[in-house]
N, C-alpha and C positions, 0 to 999 in steps of 0.2 A: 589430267582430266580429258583433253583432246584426246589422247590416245586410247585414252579407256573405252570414247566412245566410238572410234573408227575400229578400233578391236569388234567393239558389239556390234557395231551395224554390218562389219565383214560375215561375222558370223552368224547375224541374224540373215542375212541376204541368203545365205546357204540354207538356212532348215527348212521343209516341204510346209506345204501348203498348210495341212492339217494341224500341225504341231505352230503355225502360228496363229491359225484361227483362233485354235484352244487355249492358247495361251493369253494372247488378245480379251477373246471371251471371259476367260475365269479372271484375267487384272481386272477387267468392269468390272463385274461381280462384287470382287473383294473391294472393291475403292466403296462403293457403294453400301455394302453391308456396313464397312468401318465407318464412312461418314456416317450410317443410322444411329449407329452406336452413343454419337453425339450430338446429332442434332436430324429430327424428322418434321415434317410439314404440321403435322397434329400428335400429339399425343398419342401414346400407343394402347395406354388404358383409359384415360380420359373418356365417361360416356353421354351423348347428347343427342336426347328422346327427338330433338327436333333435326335430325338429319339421319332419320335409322332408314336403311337399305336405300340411300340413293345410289343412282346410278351411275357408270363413269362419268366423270366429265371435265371442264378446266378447275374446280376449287379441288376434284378427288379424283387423282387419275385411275385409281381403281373401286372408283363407288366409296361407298360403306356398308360397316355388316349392320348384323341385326340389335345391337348398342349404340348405334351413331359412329362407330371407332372407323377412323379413316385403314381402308385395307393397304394402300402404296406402302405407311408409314407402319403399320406392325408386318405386312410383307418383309419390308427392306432390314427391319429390325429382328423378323424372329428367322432372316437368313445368316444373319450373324452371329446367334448360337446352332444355327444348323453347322456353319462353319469350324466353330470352337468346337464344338460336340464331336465332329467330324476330324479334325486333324489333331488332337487328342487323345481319338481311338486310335488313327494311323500311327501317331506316334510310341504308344504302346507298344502297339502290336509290331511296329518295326522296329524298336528297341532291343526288346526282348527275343524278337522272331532272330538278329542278326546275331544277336549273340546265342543262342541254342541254335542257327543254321550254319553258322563258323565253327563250333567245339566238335557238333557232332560231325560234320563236313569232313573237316578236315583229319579230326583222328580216328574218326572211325569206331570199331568195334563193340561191343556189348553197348554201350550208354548211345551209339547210333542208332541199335536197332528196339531197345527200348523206347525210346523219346519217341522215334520217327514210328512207332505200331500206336502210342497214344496219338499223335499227331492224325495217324489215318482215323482213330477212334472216333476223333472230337469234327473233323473233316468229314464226317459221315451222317452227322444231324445236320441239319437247317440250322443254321445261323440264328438267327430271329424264335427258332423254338430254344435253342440252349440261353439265348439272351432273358428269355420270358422264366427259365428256370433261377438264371442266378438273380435276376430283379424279384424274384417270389423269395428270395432269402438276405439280397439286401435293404430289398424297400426301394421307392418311385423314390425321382430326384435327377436332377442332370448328373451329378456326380458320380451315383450307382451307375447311372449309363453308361457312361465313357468307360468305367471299371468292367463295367460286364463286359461291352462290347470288345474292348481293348483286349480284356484277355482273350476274345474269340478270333481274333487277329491275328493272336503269334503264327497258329500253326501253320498259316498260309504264306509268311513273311519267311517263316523258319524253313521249310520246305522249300522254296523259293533260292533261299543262301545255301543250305547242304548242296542241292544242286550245283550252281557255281563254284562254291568249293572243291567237289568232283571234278569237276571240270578243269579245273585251273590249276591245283595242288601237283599235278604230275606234269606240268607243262616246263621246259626247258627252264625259263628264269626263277620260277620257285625254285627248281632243284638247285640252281646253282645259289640261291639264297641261302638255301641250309649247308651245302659245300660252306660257306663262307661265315657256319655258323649263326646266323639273324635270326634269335626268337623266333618260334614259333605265332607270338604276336601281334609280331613287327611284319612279318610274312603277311599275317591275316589280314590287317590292317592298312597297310601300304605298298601290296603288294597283288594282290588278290581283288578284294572289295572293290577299287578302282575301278579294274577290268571289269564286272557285274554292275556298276553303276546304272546302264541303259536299263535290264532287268530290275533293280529294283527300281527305280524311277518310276518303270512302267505298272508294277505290281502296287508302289506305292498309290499314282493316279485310279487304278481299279478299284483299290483297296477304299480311298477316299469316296469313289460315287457309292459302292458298298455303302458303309457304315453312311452316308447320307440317306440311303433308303434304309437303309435299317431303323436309325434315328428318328424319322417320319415314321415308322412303323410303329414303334412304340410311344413317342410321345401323340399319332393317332391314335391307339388303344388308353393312353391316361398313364401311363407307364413312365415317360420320359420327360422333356422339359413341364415342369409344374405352371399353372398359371401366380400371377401377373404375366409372366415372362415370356411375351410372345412367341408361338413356337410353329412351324408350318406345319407342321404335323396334326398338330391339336386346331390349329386354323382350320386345315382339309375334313376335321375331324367335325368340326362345330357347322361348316358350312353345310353339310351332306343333307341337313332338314331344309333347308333354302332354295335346292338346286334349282326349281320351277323361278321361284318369284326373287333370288339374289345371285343367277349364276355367277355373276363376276367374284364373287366370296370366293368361291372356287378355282374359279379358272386361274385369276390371281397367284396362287397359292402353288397350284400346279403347273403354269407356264413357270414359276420361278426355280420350282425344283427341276425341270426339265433342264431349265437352261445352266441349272451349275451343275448337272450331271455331264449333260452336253461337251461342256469346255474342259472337263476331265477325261472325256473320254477318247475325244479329239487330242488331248495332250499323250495318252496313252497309245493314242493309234499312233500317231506321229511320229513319237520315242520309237517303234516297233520299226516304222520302215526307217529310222537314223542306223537305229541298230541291225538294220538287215544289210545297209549300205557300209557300215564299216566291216561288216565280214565279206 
């Protein structure tokens, strides 16, 4: 265990600035969302006519809305299906993106240039318009979201791999991989992928502030997380009649998506200059 942790601190001591703000940042974040999950100062539906639109202060750090419902406590709670919703769709779309950005990558031919023409296809709408068509045929729900969004995920994930696949498939130690016989798999998989790590890491962090506006986007329009179940989106959504007489509904709501786009994006910048330094 000692050494586990002089390992980590050697090599935390080494990563730039950026990349540990963000990283710093988003473990708050997540500690925070998870403890909501189990336990919040007030109830997050619970409503009580004798504390509607107060203002910040020591019993409510962020006021209340227009029910009495403490805003800190469905904040803190409906960041933690932004987060599910969100790394959900990431993990969709990098599932599936890695494996149609490794097949067609690396072998090439007809089924490259088919996949990678739809791929420019579906990369050629707005994101948020193709998500509002596949929720028009699966129906509102946290579940359809993650499904729509996740599949609008791949092509960017999948684009992303063929690239490093090009890249890497003709390079000295591949070749000498397949001299030696090693699957084609075995190649992709422990051989290949590795070296792209920084790349998807970073496309991953992008991909996650992504689909968190995205997900605010639709559960703002009524589309996405459903009520009970506190959602920032539909929070941002409900406060928009209040702005004069409850700004804090808002700001609340919106200072919290800032700051977990923030810590992704900072993680993202980060990854880019590690990865600029080891070339």
């Amino acid at each position: 265990m000692k050494k586990w942790f002089e390992n980590f601190h050697e090599n935390w001591r080494h990563l730039n600035r950026k990349l540990k703000i963000g990283v710093v940042l988003t473990v708050v974040m997540l500690l925070i969302a998870l403890i909501s999950q189990f336990w919040t100062p007030y109830s997050t539906t619970a409503m009580d006519s004798s504390r509607v639109m107060h203002s910040p202060g020591l019993l409510h750090w962020m006021g209340t809305d227009n029910f009495g419902r403490d805003v800190w406590s469905r904040v803190t709670a409906g960041s933690g299906m932004t987060y599910l919703v969100a790394g959900l769709t990431v993990l969709i779309g990098f599932v599936f993106g890695v494996v149609i950005g490794s097949l067609t990558g690396y072998f090439g031919g007809w089924l490259d240039e088919v996949i990678m023409r739809l791929n420019d296809m579906l990369l050629s709408f707005p994101s948020v318009l193709l998500a509002l068509i596949f929720i028009s045929f699966l129906g509102k729900g946290t579940l359809n979201i993650v499904l729509a969004l996740g599949l609008l995920f791949i092509p960017s994930f999948a684009r992303i791999v063929r690239s490093e696949m090009i890249r890497y498939k003709e390079r000295d130690f591949v070749r000498s991989a397949r001299i030696l016989k090693i699957s084609p798999l075995r190649i992709i998989v422990f051989h290949i992928l590795p070296n792209a790590r920084v790349s998807l890491l970073t496309t991953a962090a992008i991909g996650f502030n992504n689909a968190v506006l995205a997900e605010a986007s639709m559960s703002y329009l009524g589309l996405g997380v459903q009520p009970p179940t506190p959602s920032l989106g539909r929070m941002l959504s409900e406060s928009q009649s209040y702005l004069f007489n409850a700004p804090w509904m808002a700001i609340g709501c919106g200072v919290w998506i800032i700051l977990i786009i923030l810590g992704f994006s900072l993680i993202s910048d980060g990854l880019k200059e590690e990865g600029g330094d080891e070339q």
